[in-house]
C-alpha positions in Angstrom: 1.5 -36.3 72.7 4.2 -35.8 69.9 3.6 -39.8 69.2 -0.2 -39.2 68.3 1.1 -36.2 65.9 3.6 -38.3 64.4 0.6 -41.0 63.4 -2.0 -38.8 62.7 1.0 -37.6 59.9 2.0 -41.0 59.0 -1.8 -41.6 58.1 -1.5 -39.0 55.8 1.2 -39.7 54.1 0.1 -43.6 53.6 -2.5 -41.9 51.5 0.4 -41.0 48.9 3.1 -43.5 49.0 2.7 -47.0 48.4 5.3 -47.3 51.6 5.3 -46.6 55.2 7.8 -43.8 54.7 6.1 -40.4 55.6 6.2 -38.2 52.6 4.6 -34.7 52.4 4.1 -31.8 49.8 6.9 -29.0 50.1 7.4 -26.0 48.6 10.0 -28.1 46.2 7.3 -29.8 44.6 6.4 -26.5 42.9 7.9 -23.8 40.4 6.1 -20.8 40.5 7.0 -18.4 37.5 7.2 -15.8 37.9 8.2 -15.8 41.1 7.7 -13.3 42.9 3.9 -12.9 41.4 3.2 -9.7 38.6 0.6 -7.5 38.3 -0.5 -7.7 34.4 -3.2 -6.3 33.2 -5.5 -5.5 36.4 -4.7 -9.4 36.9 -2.1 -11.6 38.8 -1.3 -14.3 36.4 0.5 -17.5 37.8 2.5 -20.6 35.8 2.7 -23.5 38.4 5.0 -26.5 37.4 4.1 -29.9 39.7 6.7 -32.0 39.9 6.2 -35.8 41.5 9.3 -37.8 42.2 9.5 -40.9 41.9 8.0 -43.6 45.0 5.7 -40.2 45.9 2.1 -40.8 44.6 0.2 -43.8 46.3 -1.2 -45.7 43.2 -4.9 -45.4 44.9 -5.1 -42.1 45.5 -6.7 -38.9 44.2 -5.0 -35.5 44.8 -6.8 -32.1 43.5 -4.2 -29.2 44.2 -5.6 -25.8 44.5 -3.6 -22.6 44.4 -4.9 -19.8 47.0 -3.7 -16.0 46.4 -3.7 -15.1 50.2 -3.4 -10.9 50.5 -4.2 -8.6 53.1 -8.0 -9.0 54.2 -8.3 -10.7 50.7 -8.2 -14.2 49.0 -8.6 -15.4 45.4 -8.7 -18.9 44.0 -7.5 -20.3 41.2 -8.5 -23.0 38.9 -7.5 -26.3 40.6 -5.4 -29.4 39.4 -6.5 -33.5 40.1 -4.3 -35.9 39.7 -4.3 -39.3 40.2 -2.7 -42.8 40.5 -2.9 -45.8 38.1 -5.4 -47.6 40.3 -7.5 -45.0 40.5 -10.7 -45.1 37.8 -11.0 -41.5 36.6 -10.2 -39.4 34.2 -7.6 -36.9 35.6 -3.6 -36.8 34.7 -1.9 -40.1 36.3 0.9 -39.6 37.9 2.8 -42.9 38.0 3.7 -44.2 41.6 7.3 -46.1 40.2 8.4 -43.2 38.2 6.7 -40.2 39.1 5.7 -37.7 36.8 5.2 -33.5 35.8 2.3 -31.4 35.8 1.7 -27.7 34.5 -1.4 -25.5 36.2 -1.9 -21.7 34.8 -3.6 -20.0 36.7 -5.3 -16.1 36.7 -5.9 -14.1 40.0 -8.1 -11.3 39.7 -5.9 -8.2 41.6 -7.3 -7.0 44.3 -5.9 -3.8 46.8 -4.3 -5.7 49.6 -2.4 -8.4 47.6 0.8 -6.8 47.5 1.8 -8.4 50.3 0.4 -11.8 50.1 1.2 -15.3 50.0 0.3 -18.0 47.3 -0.5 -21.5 48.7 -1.4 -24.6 47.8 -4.7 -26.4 48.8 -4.9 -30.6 49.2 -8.3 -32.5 48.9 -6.4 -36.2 48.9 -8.4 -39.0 49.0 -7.7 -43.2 48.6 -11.0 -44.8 48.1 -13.2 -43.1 49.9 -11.6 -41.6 53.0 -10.3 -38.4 52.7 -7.5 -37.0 54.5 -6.7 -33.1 54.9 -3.5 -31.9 53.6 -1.5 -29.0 55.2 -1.6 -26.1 52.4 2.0 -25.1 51.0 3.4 -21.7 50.4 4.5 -22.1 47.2 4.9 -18.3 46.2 4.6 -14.6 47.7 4.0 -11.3 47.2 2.8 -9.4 43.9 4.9 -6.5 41.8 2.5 -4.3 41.5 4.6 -1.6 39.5 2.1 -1.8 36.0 -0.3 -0.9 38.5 0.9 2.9 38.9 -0.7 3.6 35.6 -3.8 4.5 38.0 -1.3 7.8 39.2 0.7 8.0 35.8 -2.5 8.6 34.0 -2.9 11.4 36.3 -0.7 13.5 35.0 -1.1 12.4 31.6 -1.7 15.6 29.4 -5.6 15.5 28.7 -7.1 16.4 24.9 -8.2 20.3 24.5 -10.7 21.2 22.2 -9.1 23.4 19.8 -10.1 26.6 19.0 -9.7 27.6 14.8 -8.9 30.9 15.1 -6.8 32.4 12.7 -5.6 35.7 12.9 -4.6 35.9 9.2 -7.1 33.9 6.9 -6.1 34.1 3.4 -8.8 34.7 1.2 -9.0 34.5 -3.0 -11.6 36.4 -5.5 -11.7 35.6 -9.1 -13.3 36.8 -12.4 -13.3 34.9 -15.9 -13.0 36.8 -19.0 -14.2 35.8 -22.1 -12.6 36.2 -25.5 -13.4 35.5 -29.0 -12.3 33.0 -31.2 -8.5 34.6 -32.4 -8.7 37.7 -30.3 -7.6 39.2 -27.7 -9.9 42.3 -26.6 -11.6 42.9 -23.6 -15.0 43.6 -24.7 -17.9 45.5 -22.8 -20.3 42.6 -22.2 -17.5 40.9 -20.3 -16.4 43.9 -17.9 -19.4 44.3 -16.8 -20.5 40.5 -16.2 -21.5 39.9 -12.2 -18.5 38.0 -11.8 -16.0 41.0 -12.8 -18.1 43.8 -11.1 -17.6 41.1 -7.5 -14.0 41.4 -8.5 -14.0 44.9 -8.4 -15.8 45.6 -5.3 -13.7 43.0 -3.5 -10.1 45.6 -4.9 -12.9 48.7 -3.5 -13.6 46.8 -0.4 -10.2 46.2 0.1 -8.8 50.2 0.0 -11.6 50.9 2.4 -10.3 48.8 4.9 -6.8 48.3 4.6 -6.4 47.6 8.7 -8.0 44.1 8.3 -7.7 43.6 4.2 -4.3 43.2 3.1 -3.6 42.6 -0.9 -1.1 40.7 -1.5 -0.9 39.9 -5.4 -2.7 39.8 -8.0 -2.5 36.7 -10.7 -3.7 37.0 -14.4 -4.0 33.2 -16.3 -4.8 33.6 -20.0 -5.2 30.5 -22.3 -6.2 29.9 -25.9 -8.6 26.6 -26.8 -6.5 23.8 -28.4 -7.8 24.4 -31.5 -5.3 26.3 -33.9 -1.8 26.1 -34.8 0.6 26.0 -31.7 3.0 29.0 -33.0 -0.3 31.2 -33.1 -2.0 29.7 -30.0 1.1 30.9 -28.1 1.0 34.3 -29.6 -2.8 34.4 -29.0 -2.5 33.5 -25.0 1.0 36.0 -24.6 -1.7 39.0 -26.1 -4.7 37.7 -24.1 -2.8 37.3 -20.7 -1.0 41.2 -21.5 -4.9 42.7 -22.3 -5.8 41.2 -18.8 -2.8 42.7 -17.3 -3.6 46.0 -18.3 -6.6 46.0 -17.3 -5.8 45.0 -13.9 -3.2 47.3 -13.4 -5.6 50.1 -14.5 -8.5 48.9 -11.7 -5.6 49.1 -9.0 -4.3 52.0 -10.3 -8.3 53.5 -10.0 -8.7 52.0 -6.1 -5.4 53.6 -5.5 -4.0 50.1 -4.5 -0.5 48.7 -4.8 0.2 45.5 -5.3 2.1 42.6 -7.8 0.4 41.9 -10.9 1.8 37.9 -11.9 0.7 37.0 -15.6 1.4 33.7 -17.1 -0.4 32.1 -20.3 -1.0 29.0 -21.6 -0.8 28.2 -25.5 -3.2 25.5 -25.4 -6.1 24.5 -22.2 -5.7 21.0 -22.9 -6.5 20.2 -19.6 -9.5 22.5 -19.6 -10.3 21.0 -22.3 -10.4 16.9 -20.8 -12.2 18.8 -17.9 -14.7 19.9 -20.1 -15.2 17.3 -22.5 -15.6 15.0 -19.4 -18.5 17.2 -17.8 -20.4 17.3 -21.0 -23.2 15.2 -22.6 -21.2 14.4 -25.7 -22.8 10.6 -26.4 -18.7 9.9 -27.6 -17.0 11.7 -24.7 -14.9 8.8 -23.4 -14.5 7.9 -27.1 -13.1 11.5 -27.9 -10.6 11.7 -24.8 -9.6 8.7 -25.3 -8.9 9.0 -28.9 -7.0 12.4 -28.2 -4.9 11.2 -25.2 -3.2 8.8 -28.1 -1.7 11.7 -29.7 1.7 14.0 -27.9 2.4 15.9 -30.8 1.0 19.2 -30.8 0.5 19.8 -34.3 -1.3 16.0 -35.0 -3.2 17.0 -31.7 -5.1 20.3 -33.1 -5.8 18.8 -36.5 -7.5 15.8 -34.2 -9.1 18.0 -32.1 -10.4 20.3 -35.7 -11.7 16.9 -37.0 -13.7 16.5 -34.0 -14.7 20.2 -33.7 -16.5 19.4 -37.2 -18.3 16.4 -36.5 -19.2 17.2 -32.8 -21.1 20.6 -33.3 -21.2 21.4 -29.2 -17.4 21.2 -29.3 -17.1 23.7 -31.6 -20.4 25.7 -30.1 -20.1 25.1 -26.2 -17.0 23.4 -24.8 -14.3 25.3 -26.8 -15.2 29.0 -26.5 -15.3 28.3 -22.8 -11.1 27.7 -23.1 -10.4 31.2 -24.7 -10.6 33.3 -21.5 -8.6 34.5 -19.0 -8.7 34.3 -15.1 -7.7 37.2 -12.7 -7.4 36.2 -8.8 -6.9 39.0 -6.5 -5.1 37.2 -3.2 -5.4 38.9 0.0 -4.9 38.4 3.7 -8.0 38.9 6.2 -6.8 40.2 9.5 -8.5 39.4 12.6 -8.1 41.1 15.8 -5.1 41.2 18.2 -4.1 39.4 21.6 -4.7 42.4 23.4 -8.3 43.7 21.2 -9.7 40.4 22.3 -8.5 40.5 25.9 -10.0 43.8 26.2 -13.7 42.8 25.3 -13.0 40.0 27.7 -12.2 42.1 30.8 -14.9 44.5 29.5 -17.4 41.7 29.9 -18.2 41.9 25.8 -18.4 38.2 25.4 -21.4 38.6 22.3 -18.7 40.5 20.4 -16.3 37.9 19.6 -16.9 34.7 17.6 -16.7 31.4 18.9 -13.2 30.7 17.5 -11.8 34.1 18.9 -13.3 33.2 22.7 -12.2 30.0 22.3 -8.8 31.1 21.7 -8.7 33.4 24.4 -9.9 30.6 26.9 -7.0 28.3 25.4 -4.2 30.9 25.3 -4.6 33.8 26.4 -5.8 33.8 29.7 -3.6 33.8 32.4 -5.3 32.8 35.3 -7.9 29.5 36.5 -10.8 32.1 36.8 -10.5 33.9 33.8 -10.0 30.7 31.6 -13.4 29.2 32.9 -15.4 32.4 33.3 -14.8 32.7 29.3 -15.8 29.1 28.8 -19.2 29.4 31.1 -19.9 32.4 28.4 -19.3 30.1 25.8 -21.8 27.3 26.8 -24.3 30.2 27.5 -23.2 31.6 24.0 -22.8 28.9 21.8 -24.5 26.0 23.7 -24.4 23.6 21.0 -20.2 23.2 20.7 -19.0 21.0 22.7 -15.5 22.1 23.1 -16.0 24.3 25.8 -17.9 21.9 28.5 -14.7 19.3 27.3 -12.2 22.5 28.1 -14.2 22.8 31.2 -13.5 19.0 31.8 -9.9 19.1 31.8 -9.4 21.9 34.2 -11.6 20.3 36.5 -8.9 17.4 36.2 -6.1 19.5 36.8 -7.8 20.8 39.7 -8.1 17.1 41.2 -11.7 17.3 40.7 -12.5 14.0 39.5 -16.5 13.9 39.5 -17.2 17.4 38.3 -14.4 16.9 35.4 -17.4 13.2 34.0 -19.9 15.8 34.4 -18.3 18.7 32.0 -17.1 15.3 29.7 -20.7 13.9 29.9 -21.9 17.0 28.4 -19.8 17.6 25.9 -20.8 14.2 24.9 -24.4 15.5 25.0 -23.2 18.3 22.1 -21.7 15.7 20.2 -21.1 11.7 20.8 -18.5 10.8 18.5 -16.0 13.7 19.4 -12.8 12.6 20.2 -11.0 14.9 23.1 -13.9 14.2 25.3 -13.7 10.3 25.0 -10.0 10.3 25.1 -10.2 12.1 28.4 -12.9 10.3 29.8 -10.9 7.0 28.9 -7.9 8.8 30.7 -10.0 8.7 34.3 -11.0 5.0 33.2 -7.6 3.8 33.4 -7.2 6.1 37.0 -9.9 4.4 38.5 -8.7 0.8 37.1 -11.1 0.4 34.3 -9.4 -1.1 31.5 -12.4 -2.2 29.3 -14.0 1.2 29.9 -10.7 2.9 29.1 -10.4 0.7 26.1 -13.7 2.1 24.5 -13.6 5.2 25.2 -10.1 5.8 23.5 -10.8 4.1 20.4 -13.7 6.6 20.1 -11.0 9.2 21.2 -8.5 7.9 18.6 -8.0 11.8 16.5 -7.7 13.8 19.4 -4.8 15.5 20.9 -2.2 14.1 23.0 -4.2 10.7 22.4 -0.7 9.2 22.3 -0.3 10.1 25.9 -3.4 8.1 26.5 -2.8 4.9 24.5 0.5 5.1 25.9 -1.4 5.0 29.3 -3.6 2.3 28.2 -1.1 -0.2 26.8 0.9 -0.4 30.3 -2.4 -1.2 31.7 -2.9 -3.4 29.0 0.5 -5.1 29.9 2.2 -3.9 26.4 5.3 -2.4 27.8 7.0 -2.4 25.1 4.4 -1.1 22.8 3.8 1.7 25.7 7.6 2.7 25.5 7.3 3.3 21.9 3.9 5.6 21.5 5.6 7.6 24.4 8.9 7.7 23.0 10.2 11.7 23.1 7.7 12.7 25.4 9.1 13.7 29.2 6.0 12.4 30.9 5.8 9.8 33.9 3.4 7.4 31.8 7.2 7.3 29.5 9.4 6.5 32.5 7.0 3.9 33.7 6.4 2.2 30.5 10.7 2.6 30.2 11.0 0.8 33.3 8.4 -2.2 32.7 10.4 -2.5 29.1 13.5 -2.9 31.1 14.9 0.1 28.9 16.4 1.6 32.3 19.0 3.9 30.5 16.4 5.5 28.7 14.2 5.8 31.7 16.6 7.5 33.4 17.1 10.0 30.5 13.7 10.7 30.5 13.7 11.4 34.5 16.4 14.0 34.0 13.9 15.7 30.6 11.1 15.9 33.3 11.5 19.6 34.4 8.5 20.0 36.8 7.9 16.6 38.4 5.5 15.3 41.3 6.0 12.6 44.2 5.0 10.0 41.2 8.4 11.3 39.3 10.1 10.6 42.6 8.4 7.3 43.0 9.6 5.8 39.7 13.0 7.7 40.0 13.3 5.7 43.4 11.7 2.7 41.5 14.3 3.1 39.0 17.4 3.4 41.2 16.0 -0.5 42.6 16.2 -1.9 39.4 19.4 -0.1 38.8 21.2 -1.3 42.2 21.6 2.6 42.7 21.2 3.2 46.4 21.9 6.8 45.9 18.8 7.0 43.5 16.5 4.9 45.8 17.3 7.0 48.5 16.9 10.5 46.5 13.5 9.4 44.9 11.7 8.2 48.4 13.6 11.3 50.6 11.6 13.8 47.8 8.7 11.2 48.1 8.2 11.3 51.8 8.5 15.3 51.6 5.6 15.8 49.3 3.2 12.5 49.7 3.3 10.7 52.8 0.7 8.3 51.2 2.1 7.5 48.3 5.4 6.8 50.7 3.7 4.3 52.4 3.5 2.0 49.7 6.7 2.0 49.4 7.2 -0.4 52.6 5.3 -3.4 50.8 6.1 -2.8 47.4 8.5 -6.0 46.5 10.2 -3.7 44.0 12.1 -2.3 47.1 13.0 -5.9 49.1 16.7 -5.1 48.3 16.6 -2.2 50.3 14.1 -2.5 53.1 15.6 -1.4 55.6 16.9 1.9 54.0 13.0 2.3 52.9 11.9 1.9 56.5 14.8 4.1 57.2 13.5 7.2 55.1 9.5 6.6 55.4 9.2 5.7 58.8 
């Protein structure tokens, strides 16, 4: 019996060796790098080096090598590799029988659960003419690191985008009246006090007294100018007394309304830039002629005799643009003040939803409420109040996702998508539950769409460890005390600043203690790996299993089946 065995293998080997010394394929043969195999990028890529001594390769046969990814209730082929020897007609790589010869194979698995514990063979198809002659397969490599792959839990806890409310408790708010003056004077005159734009001042000063709980002055400013047109010396003198005039007057209206408040007065001898602003918005036939022209000159004096010269010949200088530059301008700045904390909580609890603007209730649902219920009872009032926003069925989204609940958090996303397609915090959340459920492409999308929202650094830091850019990861994550930032520390090989970032993490989860344990493996720090999977085992017994077949751990085996089993 062991005779027939030792022919039937002799046979074989005849097939590949030009003499009768039995010669088979080991596990020498081939370099696997790297060895053992990485998850990258949702796939298991694989550089196989053949290498063919010398007196090995029968000069009549044909060889096609085949790697085999062999998991747990799975199996994935790769592309396959012929070679051949010099007798053979055919177009494959010849391996010479005399001297023997190298061959490279890359090859791409697909990853698939169950291939963390897995082998990689090699598969024969020899032939020498045409009889064919089966081949035992070769392990040539094992297992898969499948440590990129915790994105799927990292991205988890990633912080999801909030639509932001705008709500401003103090909005500062400007009104301003223009004031005429002609050519060389200085007085206020009646047709210009009681122009629309000056009575609007007014009422706003009026408006203000009568509500001084939620109108707040805070100064008032006073610019006077004179046109470009005269001599400098008296153009200063002319501004000083038209800017003083406007004071007066201002004071006297606060004075009236009973108001107090700064009065800041400033003047300006000659508008030249009011004056380009003008010239440029006119229908002068020469405008870009005349600007040009008066750019050329910085000396004040040279300037206004230019600018006279071209008063004369261009009659709408003289008529329209420059009596517009002898005015002045009074602003009255104040603050409106919206309601408190506590006024907008209390039409909340009262049920007086209608009452408060979309900004205030989204504010409320953001900030100020302090419990689950609260926060999405004021967002279900929002959709029924302002259906068409979209930030409140994204806000809706998110604490679905913090509850866990997966499906109703795409349904809340999906319509805020509805409201609007192109906003940003839904599609960067959506692309966050890509990257959980292993859809990189997806992911991909989404978060380009998703590029201005908040915390989208968070995600892309997510999406570039799934992309297999660990370094790239580590630097959009950089500061933040997250477990996507440990994760992508640790794939960077950056282990001391990993293990900062542990210790900046102040309320972790069994993924923290995962990577912590993770961590202490690549560290050689038994004391870590047995810290990280004790608080593991203690608060995910599910997550602890993986620990048993994750390679990362091979070092300390038996200490893992120590603490998890």
């Amino acid at each position: 019996m062991k005779k027939s065995v030792i022919l039937s293998s002799a046979a074989a080997a005849i097939l590949l060796c030009g003499c009768s010394k039995m010669k088979q394929f080991t596990a020498d043969n081939f370099t696997v790098t790297p060895t053992p195999l990485e998850y990258v990028a949702g796939e298991v890529p694989a550089t196989i080096s053949v290498n063919i001594p010398s007196k090995f390769m029968n000069k009549k046969a044909l060889v096609t090598c085949t790697p085999v990814l062999v998991g747990q209730g799975v199996e994935e082929t790769g592309p396959s590799l012929t070679l051949q020897g010099e007798k053979v007609e055919n177009n494959f790589q010849i391996i010479s029988s005399k001297n023997g010869g190298r061959a490279t194979l890359r090859s791409t698995f697909p990853f698939r659960q169950g291939m963390e514990s897995s082998d990689l063979v090699m598969r024969f198809n020899a032939k020498k003419g045409n009889k064919v002659v089966k081949m035992p397969d070769v392990k040539i490599g094992y297992g898969v690191v499948c440590t990129p792959a915790l994105v799927t839990l990292t991205a988890k806890s990633a912080s999801p985008s909030i639509g932001a409310d705008q709500f401003q408790r103090v909005i500062s708010q400007k009104q301003a009246a223009t004031i005429k003056f002609l050519i060389a004077q200085s007085n206020l005159r009646g047709s210009e006090l009681n122009s629309q734009n000056v009575k609007d001042f007014i009422q706003t000063l009026r408006n203000i007294k009568s509500d001084e709980q939620s109108l707040v002055l805070s100064n008032v400013e006073v610019s006077a100018y004179a046109s470009p047109d005269g001599k400098y010396s008296f153009n200063e003198k002319l501004a000083e007394r038209r800017g003083q005039t406007s004071e007066n007057y201002v004071k006297e209206q606060l004075k009236k309304q009973k108001l107090e408040g700064n009065v800041d007065t400033k003047y300006t001898a000659e508008d030249w830039e009011g004056f380009q602003e003008l010239v440029s918005q006119s229908n002068l036939q020469d405008k870009d002629l005349i600007l040009r022209v008066l750019s050329m000159y910085d000396d004040p004096e040279q300037r206004e005799r230019e600018i006279q010269n071209v008063a004369t010949v261009y009659k709408e200088l003289a008529d329209a643009v420059l009596p517009e530059l002898r005015r002045a301008r009074m602003t009255i700045n104040y603050d409106v003040i919206g309601r408190s904390d506590d006024q907008i909580m209390q039409l909340v609890n009262e049920g007086q939803h209608q009452q408060l603007s979309l900004e205030e209730l989204l504010y409320a649902a953001n900030l100020l409420a302090d419990d689950g219920g609260t926060q999405t009872n004021i967002l279900e009032r929002i959709t029924e109040l302002y259906p068409n926003d979209y930030r409140a069925y994204n806000n809706l989204g998110v604490f679905a996702m913090s509850q866990g609940a997966y499906d109703d958090a795409k349904t809340f996303l999906q319509q805020a998508l509805s409201k609007n397609p192109n906003a940003a915090e839904p599609n960067a959340n959506l692309g966050l539950i890509a990257l959980q459920e292993g859809r990189v492409k997806d992911a991909e999308l989404l978060m380009a769409k998703g590029s201005t929202a908040q915390n989208i650094d968070e995600a892309l830091g997510n999406l570039y460890i799934a992309q297999g850019k660990y370094n790239q990861a580590a630097g959009k994550l950089d500061g933040k005390a997250a477990n996507s930032t440990v994760l992508a520390q640790i794939l960077a090989q950056d282990y001391a600043s990993a293990r900062q970032t542990l210790k900046a993490i102040q309320y972790g989860d069994a993924t923290t203690e995962y990577l912590r344990a993770l961590l202490g493996a690549r560290m050689n720090d038994q004391n870590l790996v047995r810290e990280g999977l004790t608080n593991v085992v203690a608060t995910d017994r599910t997550l602890a299993q993986r620990a048993l077949g994750d390679l990362e751990f091979q070092e300390y085996k038996s200490l893992v089946e120590q603490i998890v089993k």
